[in-house]
C-alpha positions as CSV (number, residue, x, y, z in Angstrom):
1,X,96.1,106.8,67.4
2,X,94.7,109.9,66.2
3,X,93.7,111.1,70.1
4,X,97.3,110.9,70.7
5,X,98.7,112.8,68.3
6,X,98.3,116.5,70.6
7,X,98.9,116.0,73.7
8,X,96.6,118.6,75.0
9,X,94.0,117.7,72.8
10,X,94.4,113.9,75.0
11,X,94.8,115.4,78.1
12,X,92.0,117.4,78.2
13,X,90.0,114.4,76.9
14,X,91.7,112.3,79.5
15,X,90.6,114.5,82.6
16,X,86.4,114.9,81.1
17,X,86.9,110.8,80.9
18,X,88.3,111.0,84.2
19,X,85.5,113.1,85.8
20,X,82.8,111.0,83.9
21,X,84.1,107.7,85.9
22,X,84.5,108.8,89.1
23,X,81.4,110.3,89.0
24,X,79.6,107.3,88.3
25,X,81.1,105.7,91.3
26,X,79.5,108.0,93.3
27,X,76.6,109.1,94.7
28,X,75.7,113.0,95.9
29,X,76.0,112.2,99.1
30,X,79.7,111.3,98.6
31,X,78.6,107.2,99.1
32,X,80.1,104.6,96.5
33,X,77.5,103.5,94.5
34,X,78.2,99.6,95.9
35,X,77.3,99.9,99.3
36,X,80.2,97.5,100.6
37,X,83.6,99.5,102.1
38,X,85.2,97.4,100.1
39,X,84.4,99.1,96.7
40,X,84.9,101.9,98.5
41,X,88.3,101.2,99.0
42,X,88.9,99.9,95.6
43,X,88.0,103.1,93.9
44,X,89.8,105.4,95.7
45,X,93.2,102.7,95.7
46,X,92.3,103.3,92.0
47,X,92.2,106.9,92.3
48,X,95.4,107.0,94.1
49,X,97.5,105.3,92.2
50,X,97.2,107.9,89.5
51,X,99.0,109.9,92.5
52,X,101.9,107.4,92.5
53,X,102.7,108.3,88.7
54,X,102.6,111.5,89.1
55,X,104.9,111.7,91.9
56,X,107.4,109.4,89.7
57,X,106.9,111.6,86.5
58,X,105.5,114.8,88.0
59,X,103.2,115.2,84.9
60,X,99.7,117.3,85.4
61,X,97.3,114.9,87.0
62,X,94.9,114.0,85.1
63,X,91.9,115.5,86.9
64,X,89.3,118.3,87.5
65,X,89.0,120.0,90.3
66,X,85.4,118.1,90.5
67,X,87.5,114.7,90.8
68,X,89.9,116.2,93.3
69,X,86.9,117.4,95.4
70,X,85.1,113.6,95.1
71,X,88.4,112.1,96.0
72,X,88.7,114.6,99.1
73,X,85.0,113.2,99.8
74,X,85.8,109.6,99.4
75,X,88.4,109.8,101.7
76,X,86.5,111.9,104.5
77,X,83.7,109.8,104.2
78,X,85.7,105.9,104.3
79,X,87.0,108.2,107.4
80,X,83.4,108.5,109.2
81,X,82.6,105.2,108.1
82,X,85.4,103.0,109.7
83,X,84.6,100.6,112.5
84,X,85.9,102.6,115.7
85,X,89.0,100.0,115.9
86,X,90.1,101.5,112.7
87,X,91.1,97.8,112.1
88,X,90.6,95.3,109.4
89,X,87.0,95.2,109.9
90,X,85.0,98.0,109.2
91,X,81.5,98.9,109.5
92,X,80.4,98.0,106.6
93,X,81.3,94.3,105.3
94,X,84.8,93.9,104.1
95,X,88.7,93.0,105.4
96,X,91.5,94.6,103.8
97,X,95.0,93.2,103.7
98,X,96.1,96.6,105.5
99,X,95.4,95.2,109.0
100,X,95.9,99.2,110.0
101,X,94.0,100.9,108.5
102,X,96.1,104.2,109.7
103,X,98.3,102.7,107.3
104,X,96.1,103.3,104.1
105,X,95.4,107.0,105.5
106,X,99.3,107.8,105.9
107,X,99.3,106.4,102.0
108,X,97.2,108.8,101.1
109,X,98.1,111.8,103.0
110,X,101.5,111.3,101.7
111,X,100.2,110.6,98.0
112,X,97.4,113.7,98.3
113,X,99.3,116.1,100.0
114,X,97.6,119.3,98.5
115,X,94.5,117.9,98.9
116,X,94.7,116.5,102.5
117,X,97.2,118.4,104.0
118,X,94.8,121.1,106.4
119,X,93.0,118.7,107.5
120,X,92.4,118.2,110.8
121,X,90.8,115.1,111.2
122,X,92.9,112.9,108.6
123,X,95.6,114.3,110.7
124,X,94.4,113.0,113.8
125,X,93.8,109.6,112.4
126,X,97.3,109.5,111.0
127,X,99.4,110.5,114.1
128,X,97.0,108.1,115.9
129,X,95.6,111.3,118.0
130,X,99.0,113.5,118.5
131,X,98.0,116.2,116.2
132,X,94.9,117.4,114.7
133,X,91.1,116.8,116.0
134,X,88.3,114.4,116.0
135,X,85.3,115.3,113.9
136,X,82.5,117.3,115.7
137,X,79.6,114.7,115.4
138,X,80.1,110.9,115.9
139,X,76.9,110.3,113.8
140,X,77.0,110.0,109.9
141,X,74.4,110.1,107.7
142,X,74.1,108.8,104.1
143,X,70.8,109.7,102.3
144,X,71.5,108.3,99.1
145,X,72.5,105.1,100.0
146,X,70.3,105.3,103.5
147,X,72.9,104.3,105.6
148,X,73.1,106.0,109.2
149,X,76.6,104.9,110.8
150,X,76.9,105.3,114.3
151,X,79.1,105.4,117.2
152,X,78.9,106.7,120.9
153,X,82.8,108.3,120.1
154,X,85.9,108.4,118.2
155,X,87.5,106.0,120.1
156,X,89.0,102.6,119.6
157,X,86.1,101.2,122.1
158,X,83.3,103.0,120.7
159,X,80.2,101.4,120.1
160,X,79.1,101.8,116.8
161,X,75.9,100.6,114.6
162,X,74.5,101.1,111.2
163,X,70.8,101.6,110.5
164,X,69.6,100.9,106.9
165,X,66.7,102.5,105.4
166,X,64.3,100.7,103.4
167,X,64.9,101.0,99.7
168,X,62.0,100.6,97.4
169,X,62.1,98.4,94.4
170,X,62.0,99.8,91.0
């Protein structure tokens, strides 16, 4: 393969390819472009696992600081966007093997270090409120994909609810 040949030459191609995919998946609002948690979760597991490579080879990742800052997003925003049990259901429509879903946070934080590492929040949600803070606001909005998520707090026995805006046909 010719691209192969320099490996700068495919590198550098490698993280514009990169940034053109995960920018399709998302919206400027930081939503996935499929509105179920589900893909949400798939694409940053996706993302991720580019993570696990590297910390087995500890080659450049192959990503802009553009895709570092949408993962960084994707991440906050599955955050805000959990059910307040932080279980296998979440708000929006999906189950995920990961019953605790501080699991999957601890995955990443480990994985993502650099990127997650002063966070407060993520923090909070991985030492199940021993370190770190809550967010500020316990209402999220979406204006992209016109959701508005919900919840009266942070905690496990919030209530929480999801308004949908109408979206116009095209």
């Amino acid at each position: 393969f010719s691209e192969l040949k320099v490996r700068d030459e495919w590198f550098e191609k490698t993280v514009k390819e990169n940034d053109r995919l995960i920018s399709v998946f998302m919206n400027s609002d930081y939503s996935c472009v499929e509105l179920s948690q589900n893909y949400h979760h798939t694409l940053l597991s996706t993302i991720t696992d580019v993570y696990n490579i590297y910390n087995v080879t500890k080659e450049p990742l192959p990503f802009s600081e553009n895709s570092n800052e949408i993962l960084y997003r994707l991440i906050k925003t599955f955050y805000y966007t959990l059910s307040p049990t932080r279980g296998d259901y979440n708000i929006a429509d999906s189950t995920y093997a990961y019953k605790d879903l501080t699991y999957i946070f601890k995955v990443w934080y480990d994985l993502c270090g650099d990127l997650l590492k002063n966070d407060e929040e993520i923090k909070y949600i991985i030492t199940d409120g021993k370190e770190g803070k809550l967010p500020d606001f316990t209402t999220f909005n979406q204006p992209v994909n016109r959701r508005t998520y919900m919840k009266t707090d942070w905690s496990r026995n919030a209530l929480a609810m999801v308004v949908t805006g109408k979206r116009e046909a095209s």
